[in-house]
SELO-603835 format. One line per 10 residues: number of its first residue (from 1); for each residue z, y, x of N, C-alpha, C. Coordinates in steps of 0.05 Angstrom, whole numbers. Example, Ala and Ser with C-alpha at 12.3 -4.5 7.8 and 13.67 -1.06 7.14 Angstrom:
# residues 2
1	156 -114 264 156 -90 246 156 -66 264  142 -45 257 143 -21 273 157 1 258
***
This chain:
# residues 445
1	3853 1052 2933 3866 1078 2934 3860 1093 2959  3854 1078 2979 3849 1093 3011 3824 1104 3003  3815 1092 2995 3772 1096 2997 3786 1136 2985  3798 1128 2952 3788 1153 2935 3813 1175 2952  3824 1167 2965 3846 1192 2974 3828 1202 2999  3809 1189 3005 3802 1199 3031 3777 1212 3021  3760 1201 2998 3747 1216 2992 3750 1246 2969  3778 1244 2969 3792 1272 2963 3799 1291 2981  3810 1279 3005 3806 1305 3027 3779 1308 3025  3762 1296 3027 3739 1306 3031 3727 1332 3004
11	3733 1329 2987 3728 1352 2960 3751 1370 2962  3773 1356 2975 3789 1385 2973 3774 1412 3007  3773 1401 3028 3766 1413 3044 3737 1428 3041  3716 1413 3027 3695 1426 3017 3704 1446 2992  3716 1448 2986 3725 1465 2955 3732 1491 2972  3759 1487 2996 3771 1502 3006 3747 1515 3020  3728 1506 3029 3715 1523 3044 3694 1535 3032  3695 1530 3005 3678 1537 2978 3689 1575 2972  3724 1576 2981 3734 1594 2966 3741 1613 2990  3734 1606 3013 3737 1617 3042 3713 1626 3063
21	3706 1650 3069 3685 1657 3084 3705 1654 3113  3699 1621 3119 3718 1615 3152 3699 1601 3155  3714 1594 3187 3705 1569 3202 3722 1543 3197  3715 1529 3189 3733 1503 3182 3754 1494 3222  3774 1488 3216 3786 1483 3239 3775 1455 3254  3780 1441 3274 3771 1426 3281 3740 1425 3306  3736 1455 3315 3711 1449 3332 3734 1452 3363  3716 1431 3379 3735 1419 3404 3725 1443 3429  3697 1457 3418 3679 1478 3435 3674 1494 3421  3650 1498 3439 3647 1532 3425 3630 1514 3401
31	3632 1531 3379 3614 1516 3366 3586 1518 3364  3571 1495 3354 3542 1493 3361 3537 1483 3381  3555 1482 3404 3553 1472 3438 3540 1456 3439  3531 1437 3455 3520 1412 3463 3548 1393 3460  3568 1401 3473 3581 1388 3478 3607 1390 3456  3597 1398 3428 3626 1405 3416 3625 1375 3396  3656 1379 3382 3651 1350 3370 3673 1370 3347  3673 1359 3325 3680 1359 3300 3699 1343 3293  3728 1358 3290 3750 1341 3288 3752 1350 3247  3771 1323 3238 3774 1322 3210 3789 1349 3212
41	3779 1366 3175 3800 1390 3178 3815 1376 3179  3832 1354 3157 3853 1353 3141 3874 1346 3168  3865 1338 3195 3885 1322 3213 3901 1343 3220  3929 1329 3219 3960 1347 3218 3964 1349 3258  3962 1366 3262 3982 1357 3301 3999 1351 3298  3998 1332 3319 4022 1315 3324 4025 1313 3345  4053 1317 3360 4044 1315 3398 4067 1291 3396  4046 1282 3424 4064 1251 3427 4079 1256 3455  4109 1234 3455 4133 1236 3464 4131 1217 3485  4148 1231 3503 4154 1212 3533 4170 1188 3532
51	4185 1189 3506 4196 1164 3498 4200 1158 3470  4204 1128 3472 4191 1121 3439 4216 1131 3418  4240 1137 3434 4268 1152 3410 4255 1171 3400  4240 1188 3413 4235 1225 3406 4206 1210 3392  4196 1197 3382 4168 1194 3373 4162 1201 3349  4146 1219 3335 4129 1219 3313 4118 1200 3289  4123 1198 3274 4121 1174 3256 4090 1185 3239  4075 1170 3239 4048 1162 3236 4053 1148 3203  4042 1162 3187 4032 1151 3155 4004 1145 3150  4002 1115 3138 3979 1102 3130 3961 1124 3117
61	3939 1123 3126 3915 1135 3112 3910 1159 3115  3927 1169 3146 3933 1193 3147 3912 1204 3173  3900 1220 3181 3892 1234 3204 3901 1256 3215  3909 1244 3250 3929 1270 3259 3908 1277 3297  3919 1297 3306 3905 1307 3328 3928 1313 3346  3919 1305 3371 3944 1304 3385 3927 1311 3419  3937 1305 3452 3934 1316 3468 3943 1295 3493  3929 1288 3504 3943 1271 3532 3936 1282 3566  3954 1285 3573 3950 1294 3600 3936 1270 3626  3931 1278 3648 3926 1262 3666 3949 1245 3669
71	3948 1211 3680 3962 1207 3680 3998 1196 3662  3988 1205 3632 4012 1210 3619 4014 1190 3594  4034 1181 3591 4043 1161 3568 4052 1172 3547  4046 1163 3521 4056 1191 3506 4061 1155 3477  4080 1171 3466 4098 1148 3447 4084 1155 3418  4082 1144 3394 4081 1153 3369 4106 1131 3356  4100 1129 3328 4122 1112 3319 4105 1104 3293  4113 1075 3286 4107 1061 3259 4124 1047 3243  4127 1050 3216 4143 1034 3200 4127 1013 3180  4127 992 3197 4112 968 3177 4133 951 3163
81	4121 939 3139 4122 912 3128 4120 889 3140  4130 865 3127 4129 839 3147 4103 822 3132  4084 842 3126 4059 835 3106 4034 846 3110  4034 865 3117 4016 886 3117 3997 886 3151  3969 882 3154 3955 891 3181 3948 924 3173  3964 930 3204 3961 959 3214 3940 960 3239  3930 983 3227 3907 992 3252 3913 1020 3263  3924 1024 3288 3918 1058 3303 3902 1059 3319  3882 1081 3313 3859 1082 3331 3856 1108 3345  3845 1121 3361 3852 1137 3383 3821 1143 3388
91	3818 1165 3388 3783 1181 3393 3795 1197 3416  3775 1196 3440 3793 1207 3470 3764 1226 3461  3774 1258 3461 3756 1280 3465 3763 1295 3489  3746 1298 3517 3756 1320 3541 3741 1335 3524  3764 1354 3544 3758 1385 3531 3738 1402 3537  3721 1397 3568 3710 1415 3581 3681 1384 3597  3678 1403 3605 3653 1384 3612 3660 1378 3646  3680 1373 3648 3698 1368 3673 3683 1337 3681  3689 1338 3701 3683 1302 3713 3691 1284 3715  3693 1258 3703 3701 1233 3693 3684 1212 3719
101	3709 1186 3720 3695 1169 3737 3702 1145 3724  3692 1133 3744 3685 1096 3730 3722 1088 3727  3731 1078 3705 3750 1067 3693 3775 1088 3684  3766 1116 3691 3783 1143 3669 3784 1132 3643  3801 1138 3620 3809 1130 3606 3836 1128 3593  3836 1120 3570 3865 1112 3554 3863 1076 3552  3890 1070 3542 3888 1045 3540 3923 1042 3510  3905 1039 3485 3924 1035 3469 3937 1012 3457  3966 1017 3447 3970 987 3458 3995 998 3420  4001 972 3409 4017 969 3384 4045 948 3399
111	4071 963 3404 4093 945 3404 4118 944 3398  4122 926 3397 4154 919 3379 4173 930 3392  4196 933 3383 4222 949 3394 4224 935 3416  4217 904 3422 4230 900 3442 4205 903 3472  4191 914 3466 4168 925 3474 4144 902 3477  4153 876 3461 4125 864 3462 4098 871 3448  4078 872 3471 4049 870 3455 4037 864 3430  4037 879 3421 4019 866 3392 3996 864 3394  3970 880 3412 3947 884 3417 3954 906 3431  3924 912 3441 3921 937 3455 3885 932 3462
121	3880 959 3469 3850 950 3474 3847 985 3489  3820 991 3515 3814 1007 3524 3795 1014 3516  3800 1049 3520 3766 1065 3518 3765 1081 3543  3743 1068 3559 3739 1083 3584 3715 1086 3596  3709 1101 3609 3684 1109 3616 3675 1094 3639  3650 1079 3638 3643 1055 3657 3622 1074 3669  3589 1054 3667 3566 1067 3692 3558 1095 3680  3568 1101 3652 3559 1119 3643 3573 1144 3648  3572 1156 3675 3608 1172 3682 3596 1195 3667  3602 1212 3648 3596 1235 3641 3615 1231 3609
131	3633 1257 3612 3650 1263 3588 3633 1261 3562  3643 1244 3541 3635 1238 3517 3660 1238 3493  3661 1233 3479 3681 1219 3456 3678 1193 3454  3699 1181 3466 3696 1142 3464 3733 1141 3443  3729 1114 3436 3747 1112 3411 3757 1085 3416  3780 1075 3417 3796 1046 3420 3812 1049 3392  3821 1017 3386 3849 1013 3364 3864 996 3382  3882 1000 3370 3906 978 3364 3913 964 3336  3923 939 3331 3934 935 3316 3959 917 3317  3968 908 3295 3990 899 3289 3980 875 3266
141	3972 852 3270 3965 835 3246 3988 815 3253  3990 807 3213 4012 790 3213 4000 760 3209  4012 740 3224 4000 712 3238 4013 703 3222  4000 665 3209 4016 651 3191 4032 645 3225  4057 625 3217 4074 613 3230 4072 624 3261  4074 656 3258 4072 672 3278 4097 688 3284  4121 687 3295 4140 712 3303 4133 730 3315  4115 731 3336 4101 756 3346 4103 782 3326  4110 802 3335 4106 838 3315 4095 823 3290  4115 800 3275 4111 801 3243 4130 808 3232
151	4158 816 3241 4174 829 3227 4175 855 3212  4188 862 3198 4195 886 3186 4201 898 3205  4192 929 3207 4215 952 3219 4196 970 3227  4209 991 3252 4205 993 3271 4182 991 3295  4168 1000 3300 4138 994 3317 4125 1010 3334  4120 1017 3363 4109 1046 3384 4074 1039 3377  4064 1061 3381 4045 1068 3395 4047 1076 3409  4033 1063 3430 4040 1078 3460 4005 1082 3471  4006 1105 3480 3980 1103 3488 3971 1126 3523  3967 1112 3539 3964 1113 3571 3940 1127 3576
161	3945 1142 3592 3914 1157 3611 3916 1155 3629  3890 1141 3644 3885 1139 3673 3861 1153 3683  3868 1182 3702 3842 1188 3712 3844 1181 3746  3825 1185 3759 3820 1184 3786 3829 1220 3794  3832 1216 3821 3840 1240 3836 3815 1252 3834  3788 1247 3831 3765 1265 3837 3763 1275 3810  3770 1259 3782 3771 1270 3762 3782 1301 3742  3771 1309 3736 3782 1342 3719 3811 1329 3706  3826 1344 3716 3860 1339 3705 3864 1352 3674  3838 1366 3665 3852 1382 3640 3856 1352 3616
171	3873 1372 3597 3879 1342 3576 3855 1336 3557  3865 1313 3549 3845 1303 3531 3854 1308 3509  3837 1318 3485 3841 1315 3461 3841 1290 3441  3856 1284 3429 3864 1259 3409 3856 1259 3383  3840 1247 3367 3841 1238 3343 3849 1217 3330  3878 1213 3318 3881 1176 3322 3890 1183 3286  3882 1159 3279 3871 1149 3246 3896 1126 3259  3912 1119 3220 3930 1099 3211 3924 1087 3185  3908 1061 3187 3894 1048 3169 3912 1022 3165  3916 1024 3132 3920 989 3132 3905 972 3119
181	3907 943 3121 3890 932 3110 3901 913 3096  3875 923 3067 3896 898 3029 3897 875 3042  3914 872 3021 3929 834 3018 3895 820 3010  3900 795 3015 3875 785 3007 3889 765 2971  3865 760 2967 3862 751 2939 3884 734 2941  3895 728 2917 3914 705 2905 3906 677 2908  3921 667 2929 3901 639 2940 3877 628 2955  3869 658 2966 3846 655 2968 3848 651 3003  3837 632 3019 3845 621 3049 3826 618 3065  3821 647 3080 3803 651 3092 3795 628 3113
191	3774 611 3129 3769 596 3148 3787 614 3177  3801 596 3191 3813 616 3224 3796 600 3236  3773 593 3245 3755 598 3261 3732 618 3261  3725 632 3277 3705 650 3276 3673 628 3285  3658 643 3269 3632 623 3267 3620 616 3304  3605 598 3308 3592 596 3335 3565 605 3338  3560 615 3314 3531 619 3318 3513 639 3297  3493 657 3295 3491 670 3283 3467 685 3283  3439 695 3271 3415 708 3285 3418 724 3292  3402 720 3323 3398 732 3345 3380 760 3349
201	3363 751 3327 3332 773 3327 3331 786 3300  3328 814 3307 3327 836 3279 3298 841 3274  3296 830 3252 3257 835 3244 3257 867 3245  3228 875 3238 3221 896 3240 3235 917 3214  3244 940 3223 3251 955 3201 3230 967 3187  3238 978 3172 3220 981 3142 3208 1009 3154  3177 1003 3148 3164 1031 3157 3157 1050 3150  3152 1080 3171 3153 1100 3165 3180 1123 3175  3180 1138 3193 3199 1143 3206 3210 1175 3186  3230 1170 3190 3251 1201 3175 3264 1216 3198
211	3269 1235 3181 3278 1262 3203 3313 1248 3193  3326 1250 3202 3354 1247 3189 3375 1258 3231  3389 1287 3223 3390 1299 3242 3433 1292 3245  3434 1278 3265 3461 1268 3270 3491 1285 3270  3514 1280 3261 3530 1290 3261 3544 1305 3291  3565 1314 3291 3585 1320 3321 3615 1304 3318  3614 1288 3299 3644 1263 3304 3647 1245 3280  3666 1236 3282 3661 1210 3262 3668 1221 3232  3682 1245 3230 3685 1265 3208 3666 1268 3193  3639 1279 3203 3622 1288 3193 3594 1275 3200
221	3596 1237 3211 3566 1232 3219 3554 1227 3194  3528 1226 3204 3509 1225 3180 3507 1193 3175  3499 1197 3150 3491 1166 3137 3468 1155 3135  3460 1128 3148 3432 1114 3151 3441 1092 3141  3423 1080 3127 3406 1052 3119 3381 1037 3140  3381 1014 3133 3363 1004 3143 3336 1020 3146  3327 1025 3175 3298 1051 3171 3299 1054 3203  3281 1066 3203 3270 1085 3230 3280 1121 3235  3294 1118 3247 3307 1149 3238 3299 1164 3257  3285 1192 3257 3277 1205 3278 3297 1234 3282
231	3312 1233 3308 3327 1265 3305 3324 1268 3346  3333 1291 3352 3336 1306 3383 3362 1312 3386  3364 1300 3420 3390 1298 3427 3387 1311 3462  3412 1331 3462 3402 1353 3479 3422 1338 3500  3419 1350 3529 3436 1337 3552 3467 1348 3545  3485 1328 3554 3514 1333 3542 3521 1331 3504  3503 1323 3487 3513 1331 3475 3511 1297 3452  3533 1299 3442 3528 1271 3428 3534 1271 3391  3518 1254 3400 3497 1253 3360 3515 1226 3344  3526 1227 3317 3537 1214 3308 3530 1203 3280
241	3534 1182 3275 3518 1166 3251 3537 1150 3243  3528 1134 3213 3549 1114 3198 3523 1101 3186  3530 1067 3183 3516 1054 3168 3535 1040 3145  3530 1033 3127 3555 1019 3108 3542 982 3117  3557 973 3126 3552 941 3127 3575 923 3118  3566 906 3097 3574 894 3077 3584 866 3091  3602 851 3069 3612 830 3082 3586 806 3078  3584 790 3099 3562 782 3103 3536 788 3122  3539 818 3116 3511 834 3126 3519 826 3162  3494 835 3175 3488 831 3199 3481 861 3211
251	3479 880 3224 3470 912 3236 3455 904 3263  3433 905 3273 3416 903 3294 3423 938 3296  3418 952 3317 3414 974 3327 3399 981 3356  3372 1001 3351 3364 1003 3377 3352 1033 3375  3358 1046 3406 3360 1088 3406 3339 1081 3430  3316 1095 3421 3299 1106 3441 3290 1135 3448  3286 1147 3469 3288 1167 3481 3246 1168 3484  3241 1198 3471 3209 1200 3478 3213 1218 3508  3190 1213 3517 3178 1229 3539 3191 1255 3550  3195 1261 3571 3198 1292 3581 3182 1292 3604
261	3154 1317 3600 3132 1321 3624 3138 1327 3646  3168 1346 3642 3179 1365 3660 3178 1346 3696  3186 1320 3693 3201 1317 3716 3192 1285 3704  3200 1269 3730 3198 1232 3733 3220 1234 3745  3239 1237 3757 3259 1233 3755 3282 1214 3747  3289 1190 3762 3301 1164 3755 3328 1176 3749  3336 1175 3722 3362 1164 3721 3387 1150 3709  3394 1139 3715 3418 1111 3711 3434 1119 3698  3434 1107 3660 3455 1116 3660 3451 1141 3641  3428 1141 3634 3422 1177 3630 3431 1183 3590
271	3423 1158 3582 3442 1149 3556 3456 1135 3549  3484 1138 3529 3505 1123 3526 3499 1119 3489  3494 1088 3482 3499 1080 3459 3527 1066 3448  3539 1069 3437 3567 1055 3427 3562 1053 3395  3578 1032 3382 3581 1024 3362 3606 1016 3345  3624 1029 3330 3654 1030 3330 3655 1022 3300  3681 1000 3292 3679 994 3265 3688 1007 3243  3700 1005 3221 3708 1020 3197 3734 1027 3209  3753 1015 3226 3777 1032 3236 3778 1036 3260  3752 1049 3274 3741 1057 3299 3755 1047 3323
281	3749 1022 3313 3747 1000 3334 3717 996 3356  3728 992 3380 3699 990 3392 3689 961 3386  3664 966 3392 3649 941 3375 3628 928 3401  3615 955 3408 3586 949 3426 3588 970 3439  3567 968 3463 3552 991 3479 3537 986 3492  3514 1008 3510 3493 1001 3516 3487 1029 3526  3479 1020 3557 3469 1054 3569 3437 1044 3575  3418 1079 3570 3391 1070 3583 3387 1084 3604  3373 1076 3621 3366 1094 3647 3339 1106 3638  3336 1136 3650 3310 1152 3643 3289 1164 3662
291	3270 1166 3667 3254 1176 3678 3220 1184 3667  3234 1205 3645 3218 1223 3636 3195 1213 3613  3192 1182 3616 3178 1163 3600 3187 1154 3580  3167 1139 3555 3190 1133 3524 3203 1110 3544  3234 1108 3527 3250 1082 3538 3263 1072 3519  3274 1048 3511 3299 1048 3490 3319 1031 3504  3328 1014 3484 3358 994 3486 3361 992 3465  3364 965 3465 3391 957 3434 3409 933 3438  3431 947 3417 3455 938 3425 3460 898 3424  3473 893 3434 3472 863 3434 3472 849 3408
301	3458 826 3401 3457 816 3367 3495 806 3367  3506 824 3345 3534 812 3324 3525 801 3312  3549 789 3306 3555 773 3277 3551 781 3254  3542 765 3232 3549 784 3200 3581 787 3201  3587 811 3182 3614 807 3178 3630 790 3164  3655 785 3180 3665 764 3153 3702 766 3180  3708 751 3154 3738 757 3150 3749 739 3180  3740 720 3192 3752 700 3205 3739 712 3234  3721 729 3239 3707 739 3258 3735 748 3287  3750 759 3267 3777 769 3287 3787 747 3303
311	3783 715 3292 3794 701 3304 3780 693 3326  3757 702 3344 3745 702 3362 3748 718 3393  3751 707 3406 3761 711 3435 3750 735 3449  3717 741 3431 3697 756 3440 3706 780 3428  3710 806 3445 3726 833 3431 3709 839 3410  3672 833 3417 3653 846 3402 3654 839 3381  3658 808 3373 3658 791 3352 3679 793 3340  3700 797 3347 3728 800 3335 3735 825 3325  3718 859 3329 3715 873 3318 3701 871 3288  3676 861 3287 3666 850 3262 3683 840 3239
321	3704 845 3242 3723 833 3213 3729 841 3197  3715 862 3194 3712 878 3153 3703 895 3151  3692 900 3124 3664 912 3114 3670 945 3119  3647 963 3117 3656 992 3110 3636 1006 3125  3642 1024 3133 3617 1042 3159 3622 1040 3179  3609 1022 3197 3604 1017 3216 3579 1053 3240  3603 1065 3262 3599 1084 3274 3574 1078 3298  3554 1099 3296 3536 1093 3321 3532 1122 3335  3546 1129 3356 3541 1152 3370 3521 1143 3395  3514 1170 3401 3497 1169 3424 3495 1188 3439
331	3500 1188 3462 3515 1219 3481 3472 1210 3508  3463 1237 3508 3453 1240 3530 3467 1255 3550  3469 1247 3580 3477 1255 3600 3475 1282 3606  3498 1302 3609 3491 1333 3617 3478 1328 3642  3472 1309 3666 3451 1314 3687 3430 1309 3682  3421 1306 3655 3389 1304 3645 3371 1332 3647  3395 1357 3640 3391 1381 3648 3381 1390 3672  3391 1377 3689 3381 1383 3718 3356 1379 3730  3338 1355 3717 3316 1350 3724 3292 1352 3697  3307 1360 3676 3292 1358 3648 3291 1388 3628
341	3311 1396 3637 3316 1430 3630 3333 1423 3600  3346 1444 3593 3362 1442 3564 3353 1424 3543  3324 1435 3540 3314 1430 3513 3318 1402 3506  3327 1393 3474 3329 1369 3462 3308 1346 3478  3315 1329 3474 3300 1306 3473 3297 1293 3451  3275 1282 3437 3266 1261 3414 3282 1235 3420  3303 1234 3396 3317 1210 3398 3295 1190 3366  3295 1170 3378 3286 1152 3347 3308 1134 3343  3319 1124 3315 3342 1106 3316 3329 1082 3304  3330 1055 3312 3317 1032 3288 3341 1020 3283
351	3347 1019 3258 3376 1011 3249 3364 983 3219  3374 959 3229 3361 945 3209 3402 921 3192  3397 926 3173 3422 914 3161 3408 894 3141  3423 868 3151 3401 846 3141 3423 838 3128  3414 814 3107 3429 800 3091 3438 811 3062  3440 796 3038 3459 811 3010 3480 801 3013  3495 828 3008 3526 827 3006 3541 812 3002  3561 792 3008 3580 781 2997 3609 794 2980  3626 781 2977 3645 784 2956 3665 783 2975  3687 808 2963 3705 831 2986 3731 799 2989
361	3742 794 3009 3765 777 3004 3795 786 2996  3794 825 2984 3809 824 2984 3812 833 2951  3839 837 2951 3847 839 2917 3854 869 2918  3854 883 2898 3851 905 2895 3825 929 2902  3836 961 2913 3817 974 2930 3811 960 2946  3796 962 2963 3792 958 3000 3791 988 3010  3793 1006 2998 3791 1031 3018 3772 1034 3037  3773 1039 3060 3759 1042 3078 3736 1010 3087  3752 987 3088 3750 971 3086 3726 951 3064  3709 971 3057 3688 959 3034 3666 974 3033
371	3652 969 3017 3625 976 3019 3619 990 2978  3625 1016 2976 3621 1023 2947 3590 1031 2949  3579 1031 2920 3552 1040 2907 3551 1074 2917  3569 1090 2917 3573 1108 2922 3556 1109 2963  3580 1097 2973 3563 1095 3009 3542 1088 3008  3536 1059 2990 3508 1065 2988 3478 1095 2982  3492 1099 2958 3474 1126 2958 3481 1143 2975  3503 1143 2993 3499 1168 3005 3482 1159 3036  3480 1128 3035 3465 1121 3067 3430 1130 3053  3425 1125 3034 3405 1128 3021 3390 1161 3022
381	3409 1177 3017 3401 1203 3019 3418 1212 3046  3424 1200 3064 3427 1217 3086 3450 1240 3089  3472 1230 3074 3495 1249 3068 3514 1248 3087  3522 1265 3099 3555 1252 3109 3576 1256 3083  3595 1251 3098 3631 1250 3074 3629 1277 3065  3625 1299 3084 3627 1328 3073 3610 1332 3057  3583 1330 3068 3566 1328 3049 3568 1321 3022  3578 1304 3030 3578 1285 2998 3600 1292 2974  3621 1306 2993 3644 1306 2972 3639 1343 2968  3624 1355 2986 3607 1381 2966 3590 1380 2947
391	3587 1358 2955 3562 1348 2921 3587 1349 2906  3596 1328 2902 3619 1322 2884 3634 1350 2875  3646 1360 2898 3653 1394 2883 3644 1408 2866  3610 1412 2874 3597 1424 2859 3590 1414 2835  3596 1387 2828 3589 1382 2809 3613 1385 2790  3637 1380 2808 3668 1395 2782 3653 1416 2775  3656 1436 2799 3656 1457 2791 3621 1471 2756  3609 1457 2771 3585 1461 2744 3596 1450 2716  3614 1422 2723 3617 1417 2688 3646 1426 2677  3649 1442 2695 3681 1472 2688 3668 1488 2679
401	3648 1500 2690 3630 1514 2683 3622 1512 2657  3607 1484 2649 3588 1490 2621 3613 1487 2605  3630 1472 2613 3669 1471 2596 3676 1494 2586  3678 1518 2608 3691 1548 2602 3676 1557 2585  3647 1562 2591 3622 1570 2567 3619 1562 2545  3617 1529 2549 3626 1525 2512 3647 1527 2500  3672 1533 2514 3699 1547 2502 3690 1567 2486  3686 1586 2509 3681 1612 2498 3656 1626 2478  3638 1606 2471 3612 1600 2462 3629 1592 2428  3648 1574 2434 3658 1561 2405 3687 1587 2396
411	3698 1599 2424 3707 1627 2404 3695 1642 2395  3672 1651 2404 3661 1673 2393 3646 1670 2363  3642 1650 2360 3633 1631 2335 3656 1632 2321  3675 1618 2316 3694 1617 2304 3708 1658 2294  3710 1670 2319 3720 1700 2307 3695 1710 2295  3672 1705 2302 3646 1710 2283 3650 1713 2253  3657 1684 2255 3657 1664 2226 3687 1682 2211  3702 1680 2229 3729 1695 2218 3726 1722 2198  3714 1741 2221 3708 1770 2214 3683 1776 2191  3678 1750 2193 3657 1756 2163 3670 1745 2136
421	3683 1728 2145 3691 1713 2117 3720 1734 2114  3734 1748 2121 3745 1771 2114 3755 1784 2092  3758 1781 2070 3754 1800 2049 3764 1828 2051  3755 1850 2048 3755 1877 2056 3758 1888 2025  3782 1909 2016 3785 1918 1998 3764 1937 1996  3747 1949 1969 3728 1966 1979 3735 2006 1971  3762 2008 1983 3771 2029 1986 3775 2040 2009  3778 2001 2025 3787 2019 2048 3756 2016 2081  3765 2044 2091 3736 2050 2106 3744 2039 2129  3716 2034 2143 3709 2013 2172 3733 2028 2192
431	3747 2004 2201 3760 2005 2219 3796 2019 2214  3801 2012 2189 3824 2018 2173 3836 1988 2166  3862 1986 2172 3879 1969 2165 3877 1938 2181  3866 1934 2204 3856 1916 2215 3829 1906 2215  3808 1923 2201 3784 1914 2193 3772 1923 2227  3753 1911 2245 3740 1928 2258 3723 1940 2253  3715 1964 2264 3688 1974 2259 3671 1969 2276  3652 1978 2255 3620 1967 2267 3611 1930 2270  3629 1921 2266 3629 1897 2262 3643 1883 2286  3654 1892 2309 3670 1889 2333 3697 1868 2329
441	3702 1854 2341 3728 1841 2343 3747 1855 2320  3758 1832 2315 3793 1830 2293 3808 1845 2310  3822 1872 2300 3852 1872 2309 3873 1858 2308  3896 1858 2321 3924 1846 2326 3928 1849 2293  3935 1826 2280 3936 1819 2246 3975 1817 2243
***
């Protein structure tokens, strides 16, 4: 039910903007910027509270946009089951291309009335200091022979910003997603150890390189498959992608940067790779340093996915715990400008997803949480969600289309058929007594 309601905002907002010469809401800049990012229309504002009484209550499957100051704690609210794993996840967007330092940041955290921890996890800017969109969760999972936040009720989000005094004080913008995740099968008992071991080395992707040109947020990134993907990524400005990886499957990922003549110029740092899961969870990262020559990076070898992965100590590994689109952004440094000039740089992406699919552990949808034939074709043709669910519009809208036409195709036939088979007294003249003339439409009988 998550998967198709979400892929209904997605046809309703493409429809709406089918019947509207606008700008869809949601650009963080000017638009087109280097630096703008693409928030969901459908997300509702929501501003979060100095304390958890006055808080906002947050609905599953819902996307809302919210605002944090320097410095500032801000409350939301949840009402769980003593059954159900909850996920809130938190996309930190600055507003301005202001200056960020080593450990700025949020840090989100899931807790019980009595304010115990349920999780929490940080998104903060490390060697790579330059404003981007980075993304943390929280959750709330319920433990066998666990009291910890497994009760019914009641539940904060609470989520913290810490900048430095040299840091730009303006606020940050928020995107935070409320995902749950199905019951698993009837009987079915997943292993609680996460595996020890797993391949290390991603063979060569399949050759022949594609243009496939990156999204501005996790709204609207584009969709890749296993391949060589070729697109340009300008200073400040960051490029956004989805792969669908299946339970079982394995994702190798590696972003290389071609040449700039302009300048040699060393610098540290000069790209940021990250990798965020189906409930934009951080997963991975990886910065490259540049000096004007081809360079790459790739991200450290994961795990295939699988269900017991969470039970691992390793945040990277313990993100890996269920199937769906797995996020790969990639921000170049606005001081690349300085020694390289505006113009794009040649990003190449090698994205290789190894392994056939396994079988979902859970019963019912999986929503977000799975891997449909549908994500497949759309990693296949390079679609995002918008994309994809304007296909889908257009395609209501065409078989309304040949619908209304052969309506009106089968009236005009039928009053055809009517107005001939008629019998007409032969006294009386065309267009007398309900007859039409000239052969034109029946009058009111």
């Amino acid at each position: 039910m998550d998967r198709q309601r979400n892929r209904g905002r997605v046809t309703l907002a493409s429809l709406a903007a089918m019947c509207a010469v606008a700008v869809l809401p949601g650009q963080a800049h000017a638009a087109g910027g280097p630096g703008s990012y693409t928030f969901d229309p459908v997300a509702t504002v929501v501003p979060g509270a100095e304390t958890n009484a006055d808080a906002s209550e947050l609905k599953p499957g819902a996307v809302y946009k919210s605002s944090i100051k320097a410095d500032e704690k801000l409350y939301y609210r949840l009402e769980l089951d003593d059954r159900t794993n909850a996920y809130v996840s938190a996309v930190v967007v600055p507003r301005t291309a202001g200056q960020v330092a080593y450990g700025d940041g949020i840090t989100i955290s899931i807790r019980d009335l009595d304010d115990s921890r349920c999780s929490s996890e940080d998104a903060i800017f490390e060697a790579a200091e330059f404003p981007r969109p980075i993304a943390a969760y929280a959750h709330r999972t319920v433990e066998k022979d666990s009291t910890t936040c497994s009760a019914a009720g009641t539940y904060n989000v609470l989520i913290e910003r810490e900048s430095k005094a040299t840091s730009a004080s303006d606020a940050w913008d928020l995107e935070l997603r409320f995902e749950t995740e199905p019951s698993l099968k009837d009987g079915d008992t997943p292993p609680t150890e996460a595996p020890e071991n797993w391949p290390s080395s991603s063979p060569t992707p399949p050759s022949g390189k594609q243009k496939r040109t990156g999204g501005s947020g996790y709204y609207d990134a584009t969709s890749l498959e296993s391949g060589e993907w070729v697109d340009t990524v300008a200073p400040g400005q960051t490029r956004f992608y989805r792969v669908p990886v299946d339970w079982d499957q394995q994702i190798f990922a590696t972003a290389a940067l071609s040449n700039n003549n302009k300048s040699t110029e060393f610098l540290g740092n000069a790209l940021a790779v990250s990798l965020d899961n189906p409930a934009h969870g951080h997963v991975d990262d990886a910065t490259l340093s540049y000096a004007g020559k081809p360079t790459s990076v790739s991200l450290d070898p994961l795990p295939p996915v699988a269900y017991e992965n969470r039970y691992d100590s390793a945040s990277a590994v313990s993100a890996m715990r269920f199937a769906g689109w797995y996020y790969l952004s990639v921000t170049l440094s606005p001081e690349v400008a300085e020694h390289y000039g505006d113009t794009p740089i040649g990003l190449t992406l090698k994205v290789n997803v190894l392994n056939d699919a396994g079988p979902t552990p859970y019963q019912g949808e999986a929503g977000v949480f799975g891997v449909t034939d549908d994500d497949r074709d759309m990693a296949r043709n390079g679609q995002s969600a918008p994309e994809a669910g304007k296909s889908d519009t257009m395609e209501m809208v065409a078989v309304a289309g040949i619908g209304t036409g052969a309506v009106l195709v089968l009236g005009l036939g039928v009053w055809t058929l009517l107005a001939r088979r008629r019998p007409v007294p032969a006294d009386v003249p065309p267009g007398a007594g309900g007859q039409p003339p000239f052969g034109g439409p029946p009058q009111a009988w």
